[in-house]
MARBA-3410 file (N, C-alpha, C, O; in Angstrom, 1 decimal):
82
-1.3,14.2,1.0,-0.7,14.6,-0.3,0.0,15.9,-0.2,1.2,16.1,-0.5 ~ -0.8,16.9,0.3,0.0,18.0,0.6,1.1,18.0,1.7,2.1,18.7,1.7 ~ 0.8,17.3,2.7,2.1,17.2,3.4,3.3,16.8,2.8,4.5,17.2,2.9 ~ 2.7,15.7,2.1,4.6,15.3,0.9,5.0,15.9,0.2,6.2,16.0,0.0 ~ 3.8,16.8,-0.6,4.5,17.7,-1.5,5.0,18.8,-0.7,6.0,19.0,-1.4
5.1,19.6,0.3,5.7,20.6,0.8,7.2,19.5,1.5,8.4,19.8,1.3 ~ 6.9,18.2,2.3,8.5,17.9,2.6,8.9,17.9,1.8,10.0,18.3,1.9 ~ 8.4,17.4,0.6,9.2,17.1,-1.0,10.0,18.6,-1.5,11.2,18.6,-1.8 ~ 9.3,19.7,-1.7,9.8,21.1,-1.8,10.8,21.7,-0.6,11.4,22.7,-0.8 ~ 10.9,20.8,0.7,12.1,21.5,1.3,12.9,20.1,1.4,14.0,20.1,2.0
12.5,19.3,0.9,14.4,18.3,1.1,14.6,18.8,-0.8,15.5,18.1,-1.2 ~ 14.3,19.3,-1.5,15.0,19.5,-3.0,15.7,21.1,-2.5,16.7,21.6,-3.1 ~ 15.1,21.6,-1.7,15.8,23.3,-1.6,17.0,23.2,-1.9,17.6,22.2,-1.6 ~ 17.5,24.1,-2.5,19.4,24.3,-2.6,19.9,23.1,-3.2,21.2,23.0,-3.1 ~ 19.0,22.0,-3.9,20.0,21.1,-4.4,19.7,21.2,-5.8,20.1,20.2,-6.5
19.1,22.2,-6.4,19.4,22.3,-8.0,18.2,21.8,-8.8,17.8,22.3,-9.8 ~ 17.5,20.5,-8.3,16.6,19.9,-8.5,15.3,20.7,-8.4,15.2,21.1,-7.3 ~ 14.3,21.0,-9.2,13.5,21.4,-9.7,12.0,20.9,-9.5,11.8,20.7,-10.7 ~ 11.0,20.6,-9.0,9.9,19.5,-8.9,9.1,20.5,-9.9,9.2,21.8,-10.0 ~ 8.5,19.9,-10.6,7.6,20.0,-11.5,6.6,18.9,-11.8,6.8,17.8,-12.0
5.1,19.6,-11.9,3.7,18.7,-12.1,2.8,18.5,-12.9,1.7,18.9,-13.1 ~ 3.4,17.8,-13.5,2.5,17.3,-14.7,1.4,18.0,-15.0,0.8,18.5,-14.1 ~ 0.9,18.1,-16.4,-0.3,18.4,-16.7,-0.6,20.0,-16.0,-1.8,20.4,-15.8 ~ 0.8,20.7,-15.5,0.3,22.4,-15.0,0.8,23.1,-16.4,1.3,22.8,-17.5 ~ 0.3,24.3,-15.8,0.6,25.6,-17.0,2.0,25.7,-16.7,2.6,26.1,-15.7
2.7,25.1,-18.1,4.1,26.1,-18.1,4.9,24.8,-18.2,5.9,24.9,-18.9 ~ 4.6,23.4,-17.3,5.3,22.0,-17.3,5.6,21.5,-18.3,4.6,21.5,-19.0 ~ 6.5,21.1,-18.9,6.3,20.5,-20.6,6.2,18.6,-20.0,6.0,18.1,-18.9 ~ 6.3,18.3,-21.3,5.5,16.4,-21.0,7.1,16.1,-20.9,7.9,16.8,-21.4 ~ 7.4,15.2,-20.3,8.4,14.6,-19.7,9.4,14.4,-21.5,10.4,15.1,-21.9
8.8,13.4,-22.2,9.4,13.6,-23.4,10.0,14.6,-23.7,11.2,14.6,-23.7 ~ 9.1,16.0,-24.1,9.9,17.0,-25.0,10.9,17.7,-23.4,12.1,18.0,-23.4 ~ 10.2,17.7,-22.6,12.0,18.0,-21.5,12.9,17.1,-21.7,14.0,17.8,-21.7 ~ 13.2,15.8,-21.9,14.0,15.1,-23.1,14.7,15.4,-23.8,15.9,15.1,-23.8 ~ 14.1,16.0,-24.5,14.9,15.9,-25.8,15.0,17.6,-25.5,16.3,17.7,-25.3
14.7,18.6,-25.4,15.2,20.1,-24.9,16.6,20.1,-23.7,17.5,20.9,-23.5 ~ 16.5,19.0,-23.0,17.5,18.8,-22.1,18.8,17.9,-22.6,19.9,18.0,-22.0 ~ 18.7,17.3,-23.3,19.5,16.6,-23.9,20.5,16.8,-24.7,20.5,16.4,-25.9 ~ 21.6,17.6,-24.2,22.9,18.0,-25.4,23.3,18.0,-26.7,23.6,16.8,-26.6 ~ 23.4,18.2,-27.8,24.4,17.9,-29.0,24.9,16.8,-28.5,25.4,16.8,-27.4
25.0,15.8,-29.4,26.0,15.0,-29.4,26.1,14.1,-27.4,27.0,13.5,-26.9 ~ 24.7,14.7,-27.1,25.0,13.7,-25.7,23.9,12.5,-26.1,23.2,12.4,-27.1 ~ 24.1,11.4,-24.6,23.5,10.5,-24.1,22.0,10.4,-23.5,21.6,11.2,-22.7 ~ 21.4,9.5,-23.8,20.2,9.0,-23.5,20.0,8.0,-23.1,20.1,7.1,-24.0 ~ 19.8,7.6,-22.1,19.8,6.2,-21.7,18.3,6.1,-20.6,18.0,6.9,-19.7
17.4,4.7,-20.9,16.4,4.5,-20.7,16.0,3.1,-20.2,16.8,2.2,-20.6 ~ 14.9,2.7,-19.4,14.6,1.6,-19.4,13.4,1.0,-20.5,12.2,1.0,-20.1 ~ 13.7,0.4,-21.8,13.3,0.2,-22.6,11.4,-0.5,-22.4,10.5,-0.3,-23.2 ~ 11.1,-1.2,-21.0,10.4,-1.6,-20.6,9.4,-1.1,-20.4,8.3,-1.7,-20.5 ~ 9.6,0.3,-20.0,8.8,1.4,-19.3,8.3,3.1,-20.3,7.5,4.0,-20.0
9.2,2.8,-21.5,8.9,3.6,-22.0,8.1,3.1,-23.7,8.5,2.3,-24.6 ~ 7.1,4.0,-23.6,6.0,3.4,-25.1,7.0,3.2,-26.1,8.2,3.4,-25.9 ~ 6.2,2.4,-27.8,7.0,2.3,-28.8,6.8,4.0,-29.4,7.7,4.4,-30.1 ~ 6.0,4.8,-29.3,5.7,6.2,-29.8,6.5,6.7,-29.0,7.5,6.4,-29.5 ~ 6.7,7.1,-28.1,7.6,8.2,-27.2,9.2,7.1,-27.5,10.1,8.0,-27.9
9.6,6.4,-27.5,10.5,5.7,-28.1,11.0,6.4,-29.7,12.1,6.8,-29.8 ~ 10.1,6.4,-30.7,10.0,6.3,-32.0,10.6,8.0,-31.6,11.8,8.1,-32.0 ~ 10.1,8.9,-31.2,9.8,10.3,-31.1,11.3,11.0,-31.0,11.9,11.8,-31.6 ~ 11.5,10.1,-29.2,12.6,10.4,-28.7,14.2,10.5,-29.7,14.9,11.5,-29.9 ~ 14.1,8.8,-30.1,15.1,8.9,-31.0,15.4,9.4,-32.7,16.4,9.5,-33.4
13.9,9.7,-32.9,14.3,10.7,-34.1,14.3,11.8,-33.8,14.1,12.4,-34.9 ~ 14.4,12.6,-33.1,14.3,14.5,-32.7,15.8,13.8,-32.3,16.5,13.8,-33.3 ~ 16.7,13.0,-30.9,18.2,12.8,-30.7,18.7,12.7,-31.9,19.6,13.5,-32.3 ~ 18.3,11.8,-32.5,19.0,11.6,-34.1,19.7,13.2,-34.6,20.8,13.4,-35.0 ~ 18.3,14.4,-34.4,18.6,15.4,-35.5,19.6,15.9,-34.4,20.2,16.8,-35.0
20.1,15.8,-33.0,20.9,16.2,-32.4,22.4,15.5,-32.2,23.5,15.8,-31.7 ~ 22.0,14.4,-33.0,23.1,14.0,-33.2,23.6,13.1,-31.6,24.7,13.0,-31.2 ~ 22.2,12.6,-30.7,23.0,12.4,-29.9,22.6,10.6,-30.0,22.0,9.9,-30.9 ~ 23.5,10.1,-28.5,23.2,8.3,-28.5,21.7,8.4,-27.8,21.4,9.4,-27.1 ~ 20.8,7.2,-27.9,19.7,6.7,-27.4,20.5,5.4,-26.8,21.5,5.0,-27.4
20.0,4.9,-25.7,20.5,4.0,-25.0,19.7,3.6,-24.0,19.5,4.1,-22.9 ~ 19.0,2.2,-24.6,17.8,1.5,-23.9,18.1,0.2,-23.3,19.3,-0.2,-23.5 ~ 17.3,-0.8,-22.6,17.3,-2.1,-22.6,16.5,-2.7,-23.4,15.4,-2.2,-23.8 ~ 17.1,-3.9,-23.6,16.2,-4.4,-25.2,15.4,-5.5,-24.8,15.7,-6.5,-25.4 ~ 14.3,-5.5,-23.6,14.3,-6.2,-22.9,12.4,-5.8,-23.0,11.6,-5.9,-22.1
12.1,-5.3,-24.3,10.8,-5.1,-24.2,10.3,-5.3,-26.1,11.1,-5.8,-26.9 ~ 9.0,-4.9,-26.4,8.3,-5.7,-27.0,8.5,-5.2,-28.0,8.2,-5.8,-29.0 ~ 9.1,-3.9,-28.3,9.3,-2.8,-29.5,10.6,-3.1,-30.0,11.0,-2.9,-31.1 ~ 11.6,-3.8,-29.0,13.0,-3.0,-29.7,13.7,-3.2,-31.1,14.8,-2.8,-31.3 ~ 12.9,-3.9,-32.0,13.2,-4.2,-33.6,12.8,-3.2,-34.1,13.2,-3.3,-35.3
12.1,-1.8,-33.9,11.6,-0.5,-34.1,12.9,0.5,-34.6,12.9,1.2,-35.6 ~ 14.0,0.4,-33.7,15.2,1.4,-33.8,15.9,0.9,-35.5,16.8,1.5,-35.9
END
């Protein structure tokens, strides 16, 4: 494990890409990097399959107040929710 994570930290060097670990001081939850990363008025697009009906529900009302698109596949058990 620690050998992947250090090749993993020198093939991202210099390419902008960031690794970050869950559950550390300072990581936020995948969600709210979401929606803090996510533009005014930009795109979201998801695999509807993979992502809960609460983190679904969440995602697209905080984009709503940004005014941006959510964009899933409808190919899961929630999507009459939106």
């Amino acid at each position: 494990m620690v050998d992947s994570l250090h090749r993993l930290k020198n093939e991202l060097q210099g390419t902008g890409v960031t690794l970050m670990r869950l559950r550390q001081e300072g990581v936020p939850n995948p969600i709210d990097f979401l929606i803090a990363n996510t533009p005014k008025n930009g795109v979201l697009g998801f695999d509807g399959a993979v992502v809960s009906a609460r983190n679904y529900l969440h995602l697209t009302q905080a984009l709503k107040r940004k005014e941006c698109e959510v964009i899933y596949n409808r190919r899961s058990c929630w999507h009459g929710l939106g």
